[in-house]
C-alpha positions as CSV (number, residue, x, y, z in Angstrom):
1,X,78.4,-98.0,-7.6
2,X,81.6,-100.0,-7.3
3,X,82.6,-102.8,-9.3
4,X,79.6,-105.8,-10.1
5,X,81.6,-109.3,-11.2
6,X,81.0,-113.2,-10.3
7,X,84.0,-114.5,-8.1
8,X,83.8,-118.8,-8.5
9,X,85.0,-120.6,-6.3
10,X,86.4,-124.5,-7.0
11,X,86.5,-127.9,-5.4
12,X,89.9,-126.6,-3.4
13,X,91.0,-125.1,-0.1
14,X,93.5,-122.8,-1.1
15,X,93.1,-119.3,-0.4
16,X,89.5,-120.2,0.6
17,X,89.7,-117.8,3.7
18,X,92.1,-115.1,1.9
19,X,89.2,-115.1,-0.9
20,X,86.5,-114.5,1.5
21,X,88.3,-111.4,3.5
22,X,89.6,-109.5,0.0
23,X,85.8,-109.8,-0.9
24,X,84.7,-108.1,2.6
25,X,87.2,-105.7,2.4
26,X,86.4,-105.0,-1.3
27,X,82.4,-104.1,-0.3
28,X,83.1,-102.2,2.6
29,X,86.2,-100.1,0.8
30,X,84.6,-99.7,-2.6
31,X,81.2,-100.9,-2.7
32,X,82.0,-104.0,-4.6
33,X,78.5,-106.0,-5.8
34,X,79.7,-109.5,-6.0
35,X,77.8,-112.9,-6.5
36,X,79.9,-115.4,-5.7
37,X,79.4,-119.1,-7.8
38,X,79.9,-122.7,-6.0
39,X,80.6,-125.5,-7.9
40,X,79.3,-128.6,-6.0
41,X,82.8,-129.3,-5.1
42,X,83.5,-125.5,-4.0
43,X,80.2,-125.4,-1.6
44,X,82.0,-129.4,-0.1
45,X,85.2,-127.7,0.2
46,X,83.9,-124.3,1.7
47,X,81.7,-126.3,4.3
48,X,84.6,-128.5,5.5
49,X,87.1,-126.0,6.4
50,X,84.6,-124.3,8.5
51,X,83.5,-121.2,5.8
52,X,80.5,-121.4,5.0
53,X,79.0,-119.3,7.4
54,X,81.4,-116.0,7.1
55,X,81.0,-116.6,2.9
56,X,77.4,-116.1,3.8
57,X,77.9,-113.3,6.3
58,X,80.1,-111.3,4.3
59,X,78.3,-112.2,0.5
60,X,74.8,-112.0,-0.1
61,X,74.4,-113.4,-3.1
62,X,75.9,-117.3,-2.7
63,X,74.6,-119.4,-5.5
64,X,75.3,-122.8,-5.6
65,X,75.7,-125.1,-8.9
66,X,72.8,-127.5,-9.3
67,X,73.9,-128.2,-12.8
68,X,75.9,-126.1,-15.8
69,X,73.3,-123.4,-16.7
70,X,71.4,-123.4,-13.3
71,X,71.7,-121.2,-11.4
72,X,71.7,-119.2,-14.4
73,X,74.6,-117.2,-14.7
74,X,76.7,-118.1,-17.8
75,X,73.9,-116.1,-20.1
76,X,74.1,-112.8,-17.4
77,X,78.0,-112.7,-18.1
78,X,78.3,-113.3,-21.8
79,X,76.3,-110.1,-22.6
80,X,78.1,-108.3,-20.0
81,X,76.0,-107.9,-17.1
82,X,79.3,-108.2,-15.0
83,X,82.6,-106.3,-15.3
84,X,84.2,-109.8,-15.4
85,X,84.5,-113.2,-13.9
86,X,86.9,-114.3,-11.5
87,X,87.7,-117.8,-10.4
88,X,89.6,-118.6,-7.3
89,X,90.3,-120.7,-6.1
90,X,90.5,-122.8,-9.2
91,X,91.4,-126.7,-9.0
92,X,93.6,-128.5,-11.1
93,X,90.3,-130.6,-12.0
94,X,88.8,-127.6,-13.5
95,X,91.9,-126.3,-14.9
96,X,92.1,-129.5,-17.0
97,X,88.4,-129.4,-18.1
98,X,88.7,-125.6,-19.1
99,X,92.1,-126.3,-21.2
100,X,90.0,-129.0,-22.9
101,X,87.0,-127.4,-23.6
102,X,84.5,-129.2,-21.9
103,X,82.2,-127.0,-20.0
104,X,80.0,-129.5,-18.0
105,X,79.7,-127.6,-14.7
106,X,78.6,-124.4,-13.8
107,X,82.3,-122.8,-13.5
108,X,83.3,-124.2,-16.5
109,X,80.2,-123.6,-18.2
110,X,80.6,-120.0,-17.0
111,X,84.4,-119.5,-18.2
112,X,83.2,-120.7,-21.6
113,X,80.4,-118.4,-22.2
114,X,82.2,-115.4,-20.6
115,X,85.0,-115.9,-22.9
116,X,82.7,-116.1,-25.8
117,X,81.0,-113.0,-25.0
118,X,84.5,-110.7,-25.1
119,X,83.9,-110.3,-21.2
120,X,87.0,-110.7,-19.1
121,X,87.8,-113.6,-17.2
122,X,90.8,-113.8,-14.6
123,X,91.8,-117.2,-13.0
124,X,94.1,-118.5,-10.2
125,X,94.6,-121.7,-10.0
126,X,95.9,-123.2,-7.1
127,X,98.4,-126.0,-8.7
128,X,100.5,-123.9,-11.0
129,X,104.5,-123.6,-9.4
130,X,106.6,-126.5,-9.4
131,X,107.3,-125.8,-5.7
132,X,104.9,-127.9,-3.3
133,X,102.3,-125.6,-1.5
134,X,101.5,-124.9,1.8
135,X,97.8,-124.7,2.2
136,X,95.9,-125.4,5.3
137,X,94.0,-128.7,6.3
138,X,90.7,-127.9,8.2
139,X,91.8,-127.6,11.4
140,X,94.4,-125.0,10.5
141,X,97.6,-126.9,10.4
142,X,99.8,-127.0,7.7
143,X,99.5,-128.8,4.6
144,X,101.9,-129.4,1.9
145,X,101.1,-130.4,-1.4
146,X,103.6,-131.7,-4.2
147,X,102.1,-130.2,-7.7
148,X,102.3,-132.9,-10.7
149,X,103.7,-132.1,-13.6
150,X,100.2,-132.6,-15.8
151,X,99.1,-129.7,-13.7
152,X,102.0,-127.4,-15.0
153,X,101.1,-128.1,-18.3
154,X,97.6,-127.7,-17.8
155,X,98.2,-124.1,-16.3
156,X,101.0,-122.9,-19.5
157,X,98.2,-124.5,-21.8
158,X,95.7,-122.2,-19.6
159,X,98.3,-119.1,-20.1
160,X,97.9,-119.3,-24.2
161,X,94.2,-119.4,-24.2
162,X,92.5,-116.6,-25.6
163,X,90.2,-114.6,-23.3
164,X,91.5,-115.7,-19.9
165,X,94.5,-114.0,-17.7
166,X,96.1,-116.2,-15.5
167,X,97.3,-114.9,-11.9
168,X,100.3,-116.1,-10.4
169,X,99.5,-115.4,-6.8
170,X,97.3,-114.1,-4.3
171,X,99.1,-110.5,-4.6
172,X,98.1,-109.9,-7.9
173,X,94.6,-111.0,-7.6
174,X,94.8,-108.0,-5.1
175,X,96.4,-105.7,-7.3
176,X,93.9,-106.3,-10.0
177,X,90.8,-105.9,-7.6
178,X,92.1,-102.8,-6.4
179,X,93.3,-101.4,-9.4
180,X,89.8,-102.4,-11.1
181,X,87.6,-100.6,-8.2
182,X,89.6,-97.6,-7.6
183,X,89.2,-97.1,-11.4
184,X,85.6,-97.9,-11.0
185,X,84.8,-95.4,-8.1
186,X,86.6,-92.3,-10.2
């Protein structure tokens, strides 16, 4: 049995598609059991760039947030039912709610709990380098987004919390995931 963790997904674009092939990759290379969480916001964004259907080809288990304990997974990863919870993408929306502890969705509900039960939680968010991104708008063209300076703070404030690593980029959300199911599979 590989690794078992919740992946999160936020109200934001970025990465969406990258997300959804390192999780394919991940169940057909190491027998990865992952669930993966909404928010409302994540299941909008997911359905307007045209993802929904390969997130629900490649993951079985796609649970979207009705409200912050339902569907109930915050209990299931404070007692360490899961290896650990990952969120990415996260937006800078949910950045700022985490950073100021108010836990009134499902994701943020989720981080809190996790972190309360000692269980390890790993976040990218999408709005932390002072150099605009370059995401993709729906239709695959380029987009380029200037990051705000209350978003930077909101990501070093992120970086001191206890209980929550903070990944700079895609590549070491890969590293991580790989490193954590070939250590699994020995």
């Amino acid at each position: 049995m590989g690794l078992k963790f919740v992946w999160g997904m936020t109200g934001t674009g970025y990465l969406l598609k990258e997300s959804i092939d390192i999780m394919k990759k991940l169940q057909e290379k190491y027998d990865a059991e992952i669930t993966v969480m909404l928010s409302k916001e994540g299941a909008v964004v997911v359905k307007w760039y045209k993802q929904w259907d390969y997130l629900n080809e490649v993951i079985k288990r796609v649970k979207v947030e009705n409200t912050p304990n339902n569907p109930f997974l915050a209990g299931p990863l404070q007692i360490g039912k899961y290896n650990f919870l990952l969120v990415c993408p996260v937006s800078a929306n949910s950045v700022a709610k985490i950073v100021y502890g108010i836990a009134d969705t499902l994701i943020t509900n989720c981080v809190a709990q996790t972190i309360k039960g000692d269980v390890p939680v790993y976040l990218l968010p999408s709005d932390q380098h002072k150099e605009p991104i370059v995401t993709t708008k729906p239709d695959g063209s380029p987009l380029v987004l200037k990051i705000r300076d209350i978003e930077m703070e909101n990501v070093e404030k992120l970086r001191k919390m206890e209980g929550i690593t903070v990944l700079s980029d895609f590549s070491q959300l890969k590293s991580l995931l790989t490193k954590k199911s070939e250590e699994k599979s020995k």
